[in-house]
PAGU-900787 format. One line per field, with one value per residue: residue in one letter; x, y, z of N, C-alpha, C in turn. Coordinates in Angstrom, 3 decimals, m for minus. Example, Ala and Ser with C-alpha at 12.3 -4.5 7.8 and 13.67 -1.06 7.14 Angstrom:
code = (A, S)
n.c1 = (13.190, 12.850)
n.c2 = (m5.690, m2.250)
n.c3 = (7.800, 7.080)
ca.c1 = (12.300, 13.670)
ca.c2 = (m4.500, m1.060)
ca.c3 = (7.800, 7.140)
c.c1 = (13.200, 12.900)
c.c2 = (m3.300, 0.030)
c.c3 = (7.800, 7.870)
***
This chain:
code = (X, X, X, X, X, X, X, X, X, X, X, X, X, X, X, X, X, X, X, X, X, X, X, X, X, X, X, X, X, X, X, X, X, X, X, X, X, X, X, X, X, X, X, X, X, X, X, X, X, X, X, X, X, X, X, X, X, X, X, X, X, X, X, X, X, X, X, X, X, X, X, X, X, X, X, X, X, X, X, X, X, X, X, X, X, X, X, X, X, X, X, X, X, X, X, X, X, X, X, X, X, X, X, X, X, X, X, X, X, X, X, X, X, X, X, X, X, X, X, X, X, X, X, X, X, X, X, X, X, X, X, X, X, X, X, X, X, X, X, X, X, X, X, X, X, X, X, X, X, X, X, X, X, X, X, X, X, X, X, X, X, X, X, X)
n.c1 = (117.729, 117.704, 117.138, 117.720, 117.561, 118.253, 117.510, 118.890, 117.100, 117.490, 117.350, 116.263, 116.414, 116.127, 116.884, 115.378, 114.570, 113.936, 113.418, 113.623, 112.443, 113.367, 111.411, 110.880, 108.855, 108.161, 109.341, 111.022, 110.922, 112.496, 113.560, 115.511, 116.124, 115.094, 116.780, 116.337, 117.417, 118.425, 120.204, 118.597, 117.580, 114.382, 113.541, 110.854, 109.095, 106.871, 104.205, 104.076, 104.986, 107.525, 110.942, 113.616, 115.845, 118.297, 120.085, 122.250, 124.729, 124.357, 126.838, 128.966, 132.671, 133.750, 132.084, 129.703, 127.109, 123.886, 122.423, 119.218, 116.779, 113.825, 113.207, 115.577, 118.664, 121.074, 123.303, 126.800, 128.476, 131.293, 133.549, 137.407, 139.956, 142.077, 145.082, 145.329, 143.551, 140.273, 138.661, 136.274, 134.727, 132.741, 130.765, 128.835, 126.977, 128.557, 128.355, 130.293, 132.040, 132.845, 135.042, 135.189, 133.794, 133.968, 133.696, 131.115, 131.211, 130.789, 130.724, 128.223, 128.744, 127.628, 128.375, 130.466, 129.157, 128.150, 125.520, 124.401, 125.214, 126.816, 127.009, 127.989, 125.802, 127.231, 127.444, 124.540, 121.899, 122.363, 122.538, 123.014, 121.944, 123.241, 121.636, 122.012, 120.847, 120.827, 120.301, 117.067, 116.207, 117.935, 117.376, 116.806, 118.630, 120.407, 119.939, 119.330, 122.559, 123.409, 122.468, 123.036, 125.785, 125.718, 125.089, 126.809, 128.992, 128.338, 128.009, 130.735, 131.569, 130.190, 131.559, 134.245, 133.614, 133.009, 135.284, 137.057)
n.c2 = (m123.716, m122.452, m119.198, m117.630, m115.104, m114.351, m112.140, m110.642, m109.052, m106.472, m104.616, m106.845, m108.816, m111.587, m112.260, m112.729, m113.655, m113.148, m115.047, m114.425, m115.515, m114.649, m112.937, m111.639, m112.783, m114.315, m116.945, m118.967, m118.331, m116.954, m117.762, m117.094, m118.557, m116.455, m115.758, m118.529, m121.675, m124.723, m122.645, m122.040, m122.357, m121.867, m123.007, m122.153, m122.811, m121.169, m121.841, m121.800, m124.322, m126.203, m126.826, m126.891, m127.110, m125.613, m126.258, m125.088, m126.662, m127.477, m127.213, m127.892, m128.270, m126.787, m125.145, m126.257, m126.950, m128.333, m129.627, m129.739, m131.445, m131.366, m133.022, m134.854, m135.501, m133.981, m132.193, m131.646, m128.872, m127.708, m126.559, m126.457, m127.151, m124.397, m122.867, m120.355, m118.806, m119.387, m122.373, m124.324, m127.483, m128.794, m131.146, m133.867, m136.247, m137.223, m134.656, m132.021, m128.475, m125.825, m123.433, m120.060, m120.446, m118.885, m116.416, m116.099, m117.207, m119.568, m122.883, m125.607, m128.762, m132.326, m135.148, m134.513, m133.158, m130.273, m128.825, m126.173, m122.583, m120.121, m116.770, m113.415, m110.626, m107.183, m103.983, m103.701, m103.185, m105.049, m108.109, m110.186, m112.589, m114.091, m117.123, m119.252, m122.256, m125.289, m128.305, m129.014, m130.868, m130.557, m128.060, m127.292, m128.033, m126.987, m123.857, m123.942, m125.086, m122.358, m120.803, m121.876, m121.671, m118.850, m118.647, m119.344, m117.773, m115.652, m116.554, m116.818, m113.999, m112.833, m113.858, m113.153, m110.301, m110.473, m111.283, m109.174)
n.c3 = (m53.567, m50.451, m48.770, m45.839, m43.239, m39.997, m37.615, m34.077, m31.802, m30.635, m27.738, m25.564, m22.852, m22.620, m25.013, m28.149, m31.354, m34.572, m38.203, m40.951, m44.276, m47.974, m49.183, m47.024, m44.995, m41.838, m40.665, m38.295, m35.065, m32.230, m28.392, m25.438, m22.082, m18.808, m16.745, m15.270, m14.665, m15.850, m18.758, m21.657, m25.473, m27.379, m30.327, m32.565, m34.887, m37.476, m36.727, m34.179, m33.299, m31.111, m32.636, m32.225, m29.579, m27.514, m24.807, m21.945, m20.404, m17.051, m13.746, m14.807, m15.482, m18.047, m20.309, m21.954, m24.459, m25.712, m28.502, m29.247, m31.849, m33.074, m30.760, m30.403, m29.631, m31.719, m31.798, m30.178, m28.213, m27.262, m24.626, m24.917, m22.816, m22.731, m22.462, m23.123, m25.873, m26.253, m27.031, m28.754, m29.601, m32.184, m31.594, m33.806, m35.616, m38.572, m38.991, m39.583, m39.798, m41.466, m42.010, m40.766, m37.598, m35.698, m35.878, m37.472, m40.063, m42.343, m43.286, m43.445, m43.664, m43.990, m44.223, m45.510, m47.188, m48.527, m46.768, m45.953, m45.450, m43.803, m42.866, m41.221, m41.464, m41.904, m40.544, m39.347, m36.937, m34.485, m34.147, m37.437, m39.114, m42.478, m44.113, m45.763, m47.228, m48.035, m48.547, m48.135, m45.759, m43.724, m43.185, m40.177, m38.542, m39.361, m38.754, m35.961, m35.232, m35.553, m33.835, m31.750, m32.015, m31.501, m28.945, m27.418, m28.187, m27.135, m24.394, m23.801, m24.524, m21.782, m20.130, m20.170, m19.376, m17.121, m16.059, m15.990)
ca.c1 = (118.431, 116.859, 117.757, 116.891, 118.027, 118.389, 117.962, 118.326, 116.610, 118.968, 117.353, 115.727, 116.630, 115.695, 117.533, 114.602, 115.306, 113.345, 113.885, 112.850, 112.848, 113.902, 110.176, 110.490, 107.971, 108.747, 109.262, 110.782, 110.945, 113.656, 113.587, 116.328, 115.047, 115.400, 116.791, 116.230, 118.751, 119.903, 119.748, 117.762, 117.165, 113.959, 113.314, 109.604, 108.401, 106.212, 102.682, 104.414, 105.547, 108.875, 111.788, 114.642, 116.233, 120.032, 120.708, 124.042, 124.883, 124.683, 127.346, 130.269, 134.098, 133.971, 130.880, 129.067, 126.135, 123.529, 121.647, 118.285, 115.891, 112.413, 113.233, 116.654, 120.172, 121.831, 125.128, 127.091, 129.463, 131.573, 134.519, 138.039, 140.668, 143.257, 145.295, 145.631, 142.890, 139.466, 138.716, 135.620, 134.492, 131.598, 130.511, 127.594, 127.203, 128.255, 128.167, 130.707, 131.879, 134.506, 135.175, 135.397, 132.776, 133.924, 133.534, 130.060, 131.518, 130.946, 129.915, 127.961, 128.872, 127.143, 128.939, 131.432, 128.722, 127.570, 124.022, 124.234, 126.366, 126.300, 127.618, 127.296, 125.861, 128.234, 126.859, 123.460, 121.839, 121.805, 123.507, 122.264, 123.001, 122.679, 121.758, 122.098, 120.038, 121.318, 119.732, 116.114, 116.098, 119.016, 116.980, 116.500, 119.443, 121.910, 119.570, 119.545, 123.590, 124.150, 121.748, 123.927, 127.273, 125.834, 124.812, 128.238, 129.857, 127.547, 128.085, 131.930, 131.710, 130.101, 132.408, 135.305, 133.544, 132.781, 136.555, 137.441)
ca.c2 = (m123.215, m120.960, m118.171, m117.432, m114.146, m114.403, m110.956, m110.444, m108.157, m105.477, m104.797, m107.974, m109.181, m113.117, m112.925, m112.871, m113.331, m113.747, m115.446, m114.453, m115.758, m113.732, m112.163, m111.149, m114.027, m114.703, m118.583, m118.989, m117.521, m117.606, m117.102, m117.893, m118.467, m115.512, m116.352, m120.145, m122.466, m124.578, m121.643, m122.352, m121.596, m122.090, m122.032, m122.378, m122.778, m120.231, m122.366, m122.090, m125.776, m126.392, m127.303, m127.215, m126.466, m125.637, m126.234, m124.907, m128.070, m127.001, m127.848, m128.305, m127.905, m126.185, m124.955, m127.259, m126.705, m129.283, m129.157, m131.058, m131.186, m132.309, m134.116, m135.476, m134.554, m133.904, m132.362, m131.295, m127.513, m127.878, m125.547, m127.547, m126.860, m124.051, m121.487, m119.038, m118.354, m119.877, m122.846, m125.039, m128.098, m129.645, m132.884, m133.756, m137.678, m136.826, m132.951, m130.741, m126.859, m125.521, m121.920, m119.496, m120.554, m117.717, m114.790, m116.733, m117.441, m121.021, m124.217, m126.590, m130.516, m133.454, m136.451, m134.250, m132.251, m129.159, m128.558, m124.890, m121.792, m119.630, m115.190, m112.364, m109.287, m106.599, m102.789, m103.657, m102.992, m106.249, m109.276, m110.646, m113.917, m114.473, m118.570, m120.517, m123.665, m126.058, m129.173, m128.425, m131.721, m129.872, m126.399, m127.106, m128.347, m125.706, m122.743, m124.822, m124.383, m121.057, m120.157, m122.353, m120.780, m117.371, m118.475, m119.921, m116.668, m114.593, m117.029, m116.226, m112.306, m112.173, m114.645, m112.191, m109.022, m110.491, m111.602, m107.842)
ca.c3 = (m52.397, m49.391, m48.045, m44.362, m42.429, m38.460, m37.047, m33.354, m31.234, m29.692, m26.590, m25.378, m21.541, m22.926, m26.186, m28.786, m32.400, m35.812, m38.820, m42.169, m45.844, m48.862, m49.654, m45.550, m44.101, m40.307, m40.870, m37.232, m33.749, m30.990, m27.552, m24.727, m21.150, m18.395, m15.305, m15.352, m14.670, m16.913, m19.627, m22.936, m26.076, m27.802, m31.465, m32.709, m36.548, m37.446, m36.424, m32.792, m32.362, m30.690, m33.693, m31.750, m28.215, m27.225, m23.738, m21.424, m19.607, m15.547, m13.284, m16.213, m15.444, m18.682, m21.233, m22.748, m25.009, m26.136, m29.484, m29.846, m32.894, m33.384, m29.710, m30.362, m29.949, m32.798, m31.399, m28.890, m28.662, m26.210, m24.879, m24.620, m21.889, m23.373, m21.526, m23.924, m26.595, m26.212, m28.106, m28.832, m31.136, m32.165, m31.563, m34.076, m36.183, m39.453, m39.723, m39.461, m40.121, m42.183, m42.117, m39.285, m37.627, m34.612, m36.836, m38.283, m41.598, m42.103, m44.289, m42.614, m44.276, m43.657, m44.562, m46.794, m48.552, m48.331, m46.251, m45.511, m45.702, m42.963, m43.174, m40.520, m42.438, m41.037, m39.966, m38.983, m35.812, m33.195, m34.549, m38.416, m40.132, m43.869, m43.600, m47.346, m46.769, m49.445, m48.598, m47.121, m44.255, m42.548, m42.537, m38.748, m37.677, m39.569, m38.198, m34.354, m35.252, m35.895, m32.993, m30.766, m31.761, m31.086, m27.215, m26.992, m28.168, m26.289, m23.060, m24.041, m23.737, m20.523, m19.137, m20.309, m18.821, m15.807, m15.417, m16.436)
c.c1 = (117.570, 117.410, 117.563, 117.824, 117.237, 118.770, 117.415, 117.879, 117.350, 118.676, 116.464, 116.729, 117.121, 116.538, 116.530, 115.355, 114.203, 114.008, 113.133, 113.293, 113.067, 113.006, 109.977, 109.104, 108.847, 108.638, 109.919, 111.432, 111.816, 112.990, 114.254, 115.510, 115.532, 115.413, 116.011, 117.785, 117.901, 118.870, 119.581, 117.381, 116.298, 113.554, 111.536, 109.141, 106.959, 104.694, 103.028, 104.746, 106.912, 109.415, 112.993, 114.924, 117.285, 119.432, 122.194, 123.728, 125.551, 125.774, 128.672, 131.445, 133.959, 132.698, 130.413, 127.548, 125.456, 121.990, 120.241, 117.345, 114.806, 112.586, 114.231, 117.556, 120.484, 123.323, 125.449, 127.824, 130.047, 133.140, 135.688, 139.313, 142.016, 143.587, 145.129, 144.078, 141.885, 139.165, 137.618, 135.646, 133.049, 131.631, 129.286, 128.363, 127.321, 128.260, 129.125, 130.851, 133.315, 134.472, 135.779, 134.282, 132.544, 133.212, 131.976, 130.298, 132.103, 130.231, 129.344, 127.844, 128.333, 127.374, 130.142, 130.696, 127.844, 126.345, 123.854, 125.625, 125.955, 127.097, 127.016, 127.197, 126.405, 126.956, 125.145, 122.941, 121.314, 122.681, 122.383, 123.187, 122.575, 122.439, 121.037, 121.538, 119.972, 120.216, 118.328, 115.381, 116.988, 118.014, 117.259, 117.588, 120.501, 121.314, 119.945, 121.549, 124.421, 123.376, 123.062, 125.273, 126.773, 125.714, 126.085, 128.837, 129.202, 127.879, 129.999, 132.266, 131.462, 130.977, 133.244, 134.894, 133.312, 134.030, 137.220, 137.286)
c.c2 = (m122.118, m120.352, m117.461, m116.084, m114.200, m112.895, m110.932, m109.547, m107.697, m105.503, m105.678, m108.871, m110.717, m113.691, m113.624, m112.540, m113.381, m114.290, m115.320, m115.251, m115.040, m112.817, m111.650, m111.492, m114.254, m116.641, m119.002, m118.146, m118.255, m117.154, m117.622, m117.802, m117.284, m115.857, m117.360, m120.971, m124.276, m123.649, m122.362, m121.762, m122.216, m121.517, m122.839, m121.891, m120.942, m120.351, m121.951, m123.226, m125.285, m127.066, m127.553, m126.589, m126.559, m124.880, m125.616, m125.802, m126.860, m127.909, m128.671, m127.888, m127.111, m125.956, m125.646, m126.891, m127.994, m128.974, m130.515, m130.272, m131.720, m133.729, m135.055, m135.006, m135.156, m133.611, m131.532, m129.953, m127.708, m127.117, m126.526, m126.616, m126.037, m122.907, m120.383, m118.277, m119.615, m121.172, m124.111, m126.268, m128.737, m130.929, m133.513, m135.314, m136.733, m135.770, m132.302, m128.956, m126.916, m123.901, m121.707, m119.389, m119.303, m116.305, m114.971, m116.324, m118.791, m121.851, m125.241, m127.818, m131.508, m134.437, m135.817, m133.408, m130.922, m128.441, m127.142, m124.021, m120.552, m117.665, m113.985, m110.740, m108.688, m104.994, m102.770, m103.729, m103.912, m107.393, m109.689, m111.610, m114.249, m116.224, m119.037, m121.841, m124.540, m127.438, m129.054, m129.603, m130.797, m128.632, m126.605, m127.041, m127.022, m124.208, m122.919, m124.182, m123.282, m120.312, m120.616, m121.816, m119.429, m118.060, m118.648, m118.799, m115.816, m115.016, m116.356, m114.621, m112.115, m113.190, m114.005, m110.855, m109.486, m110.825, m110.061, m106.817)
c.c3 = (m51.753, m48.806, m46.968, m43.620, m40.822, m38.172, m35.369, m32.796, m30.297, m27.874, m25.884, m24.192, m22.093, m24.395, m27.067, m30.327, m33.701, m36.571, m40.228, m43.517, m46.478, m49.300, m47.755, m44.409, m43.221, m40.675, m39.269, m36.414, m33.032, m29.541, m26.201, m23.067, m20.138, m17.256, m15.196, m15.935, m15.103, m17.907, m20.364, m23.565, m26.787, m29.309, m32.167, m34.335, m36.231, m37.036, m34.768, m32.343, m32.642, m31.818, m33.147, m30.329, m28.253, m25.279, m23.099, m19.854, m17.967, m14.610, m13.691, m15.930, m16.910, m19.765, m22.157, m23.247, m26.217, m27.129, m29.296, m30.616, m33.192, m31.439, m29.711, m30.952, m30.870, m32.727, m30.347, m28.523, m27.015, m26.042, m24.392, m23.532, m22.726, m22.444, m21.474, m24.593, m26.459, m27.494, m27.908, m30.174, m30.932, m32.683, m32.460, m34.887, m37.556, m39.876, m38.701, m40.154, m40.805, m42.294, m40.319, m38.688, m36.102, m34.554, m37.842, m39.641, m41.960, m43.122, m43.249, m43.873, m43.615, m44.859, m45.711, m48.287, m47.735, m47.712, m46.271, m45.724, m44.588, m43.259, m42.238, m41.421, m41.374, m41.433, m39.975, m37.236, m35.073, m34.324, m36.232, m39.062, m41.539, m43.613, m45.221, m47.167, m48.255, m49.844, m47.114, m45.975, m43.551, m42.339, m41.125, m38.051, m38.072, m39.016, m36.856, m33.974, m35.116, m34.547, m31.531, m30.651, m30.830, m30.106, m26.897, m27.528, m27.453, m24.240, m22.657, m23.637, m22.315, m19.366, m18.831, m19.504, m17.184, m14.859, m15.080, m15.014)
***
């Protein structure tokens, strides 16, 4: 089992992030796009090739966010029509979440087993994710995941302040 920490960078316009292993090796890099429509987030191995991208679908009655990995979607996050309290699901073949995946405290399953385990360390400065990597084909996609919630809770706040 691996153990990957996602720390982002506090003040960062673009939404830059790292990603270390347990001996504190950068294994990969984030970086979302800055003023560019449709927004994007790129995540890049540590050689610098592209591993995954999350898109926010332009032109959407409601927020839609699209995962791809190695050059093909994997899944979909998408926000569903509620009056009250915000409420998304994901669309992926095969892999879902079990936890709270709001509060990033989550299992990621594929096919009913366990791939990943996801945990936000609490009083640190800028957002940090503990990330359990069970089965090491998923690494990409359950990091891709947890990157994608955050844009989709992050797209969430400034939706709310800008209603405010």
């Amino acid at each position: 089992m691996r153990q990957l920490y996602l720390k982002q960078k506090v003040f960062s316009l673009s939404g830059k992030f790292t990603v270390k292993d347990e001996r504190e090796n950068d294994v990969y890099f984030g970086q979302g796009s800055f003023m560019q429509v449709p927004k994007t987030f790129t995540i890049m191995n540590a050689a610098g090739d592209e591993v995954a991208l999350i898109t926010k679908k332009v032109f959407s009655f409601l927020p839609k966010f699209f995962v791809e990995v190695n050059g093909r979607e994997v899944l979909t996050i998408k926000k569903e029509f509620t009056f009250l309290k915000a409420r998304y699901t994901i669309d992926a073949e095969g892999i879902n979440v079990n936890g709270n995946w709001w509060d990033m405290n989550f299992e990621v399953l594929k096919h009913g087993e366990v791939v990943g385990q996801v945990s936000k360390e609490w009083f640190t400065w800028g957002d940090s994710y503990k990330i359990q990597i069970v089965d090491d084909e998923m690494e990409t996609i359950v990091l891709a995941l947890v990157v994608a919630i955050d844009c989709v809770k992050a797209d969430q706040a400034a939706a709310a302040a800008a209603s405010s």
